[in-house]
N, C-alpha and C positions, 0 to 999 in steps of 0.2 A: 642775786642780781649783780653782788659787783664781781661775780667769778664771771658772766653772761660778756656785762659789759666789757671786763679786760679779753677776754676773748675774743670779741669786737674788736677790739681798739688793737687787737696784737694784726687784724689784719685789714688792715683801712688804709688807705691810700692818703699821705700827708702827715700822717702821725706816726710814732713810737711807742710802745709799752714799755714803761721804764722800770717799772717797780710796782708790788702790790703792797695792802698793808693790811690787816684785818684785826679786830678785837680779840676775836677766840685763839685762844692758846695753841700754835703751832699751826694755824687755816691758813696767815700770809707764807708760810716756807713752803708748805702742800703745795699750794696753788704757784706762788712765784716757780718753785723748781719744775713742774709739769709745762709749765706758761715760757720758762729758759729765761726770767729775769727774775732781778735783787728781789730779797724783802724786807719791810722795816717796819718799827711803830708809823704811827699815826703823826705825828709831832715830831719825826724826821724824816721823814717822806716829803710835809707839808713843806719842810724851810729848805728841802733839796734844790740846788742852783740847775742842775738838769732833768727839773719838771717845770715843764711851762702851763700844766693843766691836769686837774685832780677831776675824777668821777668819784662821786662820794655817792656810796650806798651800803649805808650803816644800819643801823637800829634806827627808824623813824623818829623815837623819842631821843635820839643824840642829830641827827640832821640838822636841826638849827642852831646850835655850838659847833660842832665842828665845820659848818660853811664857815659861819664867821672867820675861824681858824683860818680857814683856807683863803677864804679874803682877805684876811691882813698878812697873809705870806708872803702875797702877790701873787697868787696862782689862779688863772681862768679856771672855773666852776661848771660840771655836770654836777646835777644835783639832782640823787632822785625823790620822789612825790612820797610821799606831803615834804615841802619843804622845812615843815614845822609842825609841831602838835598841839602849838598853842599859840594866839595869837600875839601874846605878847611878845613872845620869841619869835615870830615872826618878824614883828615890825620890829625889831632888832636888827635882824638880816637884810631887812632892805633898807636899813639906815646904812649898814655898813657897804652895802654893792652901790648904793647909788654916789656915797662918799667916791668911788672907784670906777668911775665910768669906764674905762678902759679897758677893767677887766671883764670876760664872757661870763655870762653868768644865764644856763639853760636847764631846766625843771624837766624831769623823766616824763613826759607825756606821750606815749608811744602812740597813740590812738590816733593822733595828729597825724600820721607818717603813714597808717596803715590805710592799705588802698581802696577798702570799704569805706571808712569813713570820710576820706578824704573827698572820694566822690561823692559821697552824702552833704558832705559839707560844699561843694562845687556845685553842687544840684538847689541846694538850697539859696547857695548866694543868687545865682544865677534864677530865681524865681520860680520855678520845679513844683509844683505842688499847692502853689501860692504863698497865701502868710502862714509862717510854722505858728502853731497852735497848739499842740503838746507833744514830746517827746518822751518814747513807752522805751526803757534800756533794759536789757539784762545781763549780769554779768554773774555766771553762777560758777565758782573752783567745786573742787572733787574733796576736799577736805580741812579741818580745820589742824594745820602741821602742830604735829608732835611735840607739844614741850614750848609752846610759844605763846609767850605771857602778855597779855593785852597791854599792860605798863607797857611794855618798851615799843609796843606797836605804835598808840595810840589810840586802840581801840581797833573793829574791824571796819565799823560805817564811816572812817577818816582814813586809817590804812588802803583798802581795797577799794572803799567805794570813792575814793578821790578822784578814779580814772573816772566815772562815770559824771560826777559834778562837772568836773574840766570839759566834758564833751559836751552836756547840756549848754554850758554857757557858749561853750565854744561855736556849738549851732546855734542859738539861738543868740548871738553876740550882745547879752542881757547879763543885766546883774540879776542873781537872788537872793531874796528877800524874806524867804519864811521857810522853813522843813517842818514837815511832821512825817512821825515814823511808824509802824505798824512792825512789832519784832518775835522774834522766836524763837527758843533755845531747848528744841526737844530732844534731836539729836546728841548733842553736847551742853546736857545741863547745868554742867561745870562753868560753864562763861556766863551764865545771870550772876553770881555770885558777884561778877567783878565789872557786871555792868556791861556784858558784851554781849551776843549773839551768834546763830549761827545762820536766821536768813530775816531779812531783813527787806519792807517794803519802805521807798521814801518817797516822800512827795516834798518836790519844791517850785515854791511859788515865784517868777521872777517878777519883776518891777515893770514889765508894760505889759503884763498879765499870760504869759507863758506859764505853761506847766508842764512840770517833766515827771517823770514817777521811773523808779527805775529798781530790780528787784535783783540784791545782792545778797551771795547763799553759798556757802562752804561746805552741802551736803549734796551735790548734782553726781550721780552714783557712775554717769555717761560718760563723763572727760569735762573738758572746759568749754563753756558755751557763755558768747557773748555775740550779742546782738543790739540793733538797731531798728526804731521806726520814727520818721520826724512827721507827724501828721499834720497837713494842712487845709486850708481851705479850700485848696481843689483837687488833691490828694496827697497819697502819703510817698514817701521817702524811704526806702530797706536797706538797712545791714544788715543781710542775712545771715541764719546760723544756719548749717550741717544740716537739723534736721528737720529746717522748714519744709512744710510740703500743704495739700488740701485737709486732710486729718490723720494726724499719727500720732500713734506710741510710740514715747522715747525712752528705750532703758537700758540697761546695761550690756544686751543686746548690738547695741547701736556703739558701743565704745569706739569700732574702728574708724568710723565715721566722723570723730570729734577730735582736735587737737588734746594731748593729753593733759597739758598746762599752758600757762601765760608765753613760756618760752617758745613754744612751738605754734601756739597762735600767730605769735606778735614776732615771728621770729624775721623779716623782713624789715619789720619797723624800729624795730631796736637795733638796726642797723645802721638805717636810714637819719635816725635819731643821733645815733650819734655821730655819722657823717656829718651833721651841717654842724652840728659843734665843734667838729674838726676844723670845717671849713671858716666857722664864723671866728676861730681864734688865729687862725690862718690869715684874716684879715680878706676871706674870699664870702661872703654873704652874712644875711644877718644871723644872731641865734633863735633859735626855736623859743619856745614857751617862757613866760619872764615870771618874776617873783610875783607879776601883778596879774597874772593868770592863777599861778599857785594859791594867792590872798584868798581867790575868791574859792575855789577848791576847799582851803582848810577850814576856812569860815563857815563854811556849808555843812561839812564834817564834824565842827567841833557841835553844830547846831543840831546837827543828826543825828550824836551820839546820844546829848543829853535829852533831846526829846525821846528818844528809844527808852531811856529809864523814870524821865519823867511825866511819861502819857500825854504830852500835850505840844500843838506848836508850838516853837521857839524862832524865834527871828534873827535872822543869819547876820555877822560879824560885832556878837559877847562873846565873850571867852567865856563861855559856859560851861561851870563847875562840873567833875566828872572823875570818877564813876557816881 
């Protein structure tokens, strides 16, 4: 993601790529020199006088330290999802941006940007369907990547499915209030061990009785399929996928017909995403997604994780113990 976003940011209208910096051993020089700028640690990048704004996307489980970092540097904030892995570290981070009003500070929520949704979400403000009444998501990748240890994720039902939380509330402009999880690790038996999954159903309950249920899976053999339905009480609401139709098989078959990943899904909205960060540091509109969008996202996920190992609902914002 953050080679994605610098490659965004090298060609956006109002901004400059100054510099990269990455964790792994020789990723910021690779990537700086192919990109034709500097690269540096993390902690000289941050206190650099000719950066006026950091995209941080790191290891999920360092996101909430190194925002901070970046907040006390003085440097406007991209910050991608989850903004934190834990809620305490969370309310850390919005202690420190709200200290800082000044500075931008916008949450990776590409979903927001993209033009399915967006009209979903325009369909619904707008009374489309009547009252939303529950919302059916899926978001299924092609694999669980190689070598990628749930510690530093956070888990996969906080990592991946945070885009899905974010959207639920987002259309349904409700808090939630309860998860329960139905999980499955047959493919990749290796991740029970550590209290993760590889497909996963959630159900979350919001507070003026919305329900959203939405089914995220690292085993879809076809490419990357995500979709939408906001059902209401006088009908429903579609973000369609690829291979919606009257009744079909979908398999492997079907690959050309599916974006291959997130990138080439979302690849509009992770533009568009970071355009208005541009612009909101710019001092030319507001910024996108806030930490108190993000709150509810990681709360959901911390809730999701641990109901996933511990068979039962959990009610959404404890920092519920995990693995």
């Amino acid at each position: 993601m953050g080679t994605l976003h610098a490659e965004n940011a090298g060609r956006l209208p109002g901004a400059q790529l100054v510099a990269v910096a990455a964790a792994r051993e020789g990723r910021a020089k690779e990537v700086g020199r192919r990109l034709g700028v500097a690269h540096y640690g993390y902690a000289e990048l941050f206190h650099r006088h000719d950066v006026d704004a950091v995209v941080l996307a790191a290891r999920s489980v360092d996101h909430g330290p190194l925002a901070v970092e970046v907040l006390r540097s003085g440097k406007h904030l991209f910050l991608e999802k989850p903004g934190a892995t834990s809620l305490a570290e969370h309310d850390a981070l919005r202690r420190e941006s709200a200290a800082r009003p000044d500075q931008v500070l916008q949450v990776g929520y590409m979903r927001r940007y993209d033009a399915g949704f967006l009209e979903a979400h325009r369909r619904v403000r707008a009374g489309d369907g009547g009252k939303p009444l529950v919302i059916l998501l899926t978001s299924r990748d092609t694999e669980w990547p190689e070598g990628e240890d749930p510690r530093d994720t956070g888990g996969f039902l906080l990592d991946m499915a945070s885009h899905d939380y974010d959207a639920a509330c987002w259309l349904f402009d409700d808090e939630p209030v309860e998860v329960s999880v139905a999980r499955q690790a047959l493919v990749y038996p290796a991740l029970e061990a550590a209290g993760d999954l590889d497909n996963g159903l959630v159900t979350i309950r919001f507070a003026r009785g919305g329900i959203a249920h939405t089914h995220v899976s690292r085993t879809s053999s076809f490419g990357h399929d995500i979709r939408c339905e906001v059902v209401g009480s006088e009908g429903s609401i579609f973000v369609r996928g690829p291979g919606d139709g009257v009744s079909v098989t979908v398999d492997r078959g079907d690959a050309r017909r599916f974006p291959a990943d997130y990138r080439e899904r979302f690849a509009d909205a992770y533009v568009a995403e970071l355009a208005a960060f541009v612009a909101a540091c710019n001092g030319e509109g507001p910024a996108g997604p806030t930490l108190e969008d993000d709150r509810r996202a990681v709360a959901t996920g911390i809730a999701a994780r641990a109901s996933a190992v511990a068979g039962r609902p959990l009610g959404v914002g404890t920092d519920w113990p995990w693995p």
